[in-house]
Residue, then its C-alpha position, 0 to 999 in steps of 0.5 A: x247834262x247829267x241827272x242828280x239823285x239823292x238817295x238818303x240812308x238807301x242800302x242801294x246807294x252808291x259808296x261816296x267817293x267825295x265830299x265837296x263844301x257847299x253852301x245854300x241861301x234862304x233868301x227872303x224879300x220884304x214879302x216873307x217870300x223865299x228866293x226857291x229854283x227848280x233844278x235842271x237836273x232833278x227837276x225838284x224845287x230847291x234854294x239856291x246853292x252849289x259847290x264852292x270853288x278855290x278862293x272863296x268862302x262858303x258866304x262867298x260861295x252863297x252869294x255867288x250861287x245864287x247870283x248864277x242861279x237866280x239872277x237875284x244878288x244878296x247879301x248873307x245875313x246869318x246861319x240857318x245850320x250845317x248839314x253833313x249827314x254821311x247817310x246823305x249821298x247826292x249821285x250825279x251821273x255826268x261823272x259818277x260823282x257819290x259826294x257825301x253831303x256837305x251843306x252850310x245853308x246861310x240866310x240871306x235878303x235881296x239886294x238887287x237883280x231880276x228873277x231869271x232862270x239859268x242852265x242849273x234852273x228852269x224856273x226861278x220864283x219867289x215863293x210864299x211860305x204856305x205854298x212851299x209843301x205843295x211843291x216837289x223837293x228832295x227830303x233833305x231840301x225838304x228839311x231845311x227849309x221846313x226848319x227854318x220855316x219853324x225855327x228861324x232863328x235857331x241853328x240846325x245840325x244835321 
């Protein structure tokens, strides 16, 4: 498996050569806790999330990610904000994809399934909000989770 790194506004960059629609969930259980991964391929904690395929829609695409990702199923409850920042460019080494940043981030709440990590996770936990600094996450991650932390029921352009 190839790695990914994030380089945000770095001259040392590589040029983006795609951009491909993804969606993220903040998905939050009855404990105020949130649904969080940590990526195979960075070994970052991050919400739940990739890429969207044909025949869907980006909720389809959160709901669907975090299924595969989690093993928890939700269900999209509403918009935390849209992330398409150019300077935002994620390299993924198994085929030198550059892909530009392209990420609507949904809120959504569990409705059925167990904890359970996947090729694309090592680790798959529920995560009370205090504790979230603590853990290592790329900046961009970083940024929407801490604005819906602070701002949950605003949208965030980015």
């Amino acid at each position: 498996m190839g790695r990914r790194i994030d380089y945000y506004n770095d001259p040392e960059a590589p040029k983006a050569n795609s951009v491909v629609p993804s969606a993220n969930a903040v998905v939050v259980n009855d404990d105020g806790a949130i649904l969080l991964i940590r990526r195979s391929d960075n070994d970052n904690w991050a919400l739940p999330g990739g890429g969207m395929d044909l025949g869907e829609s980006l909720p389809q695409t959160a709901v669907r990610e975090t299924a595969e990702e989690t093993g928890i199923d939700v269900e999209v409850t509403g918009l935390v904000g849209i992330y398409t920042d150019p300077r935002h460019v994620i390299l993924y080494t198994s085929n030198n994809e550059a892909r530009q940043e392209f990420s609507i981030v949904f809120t959504a709440r569990p409705i059925g399934g167990t904890p359970t990590p996947s090729s694309e996770s090592t680790e798959v936990r529920w995560v009370p909000p205090a504790e979230i600094a603590a853990l290592p996450m790329d900046r961009s991650m970083r940024m929407r989770v801490d604005q819906y932390l602070t701002a949950p029921d605003s949208i965030h352009l980015g």
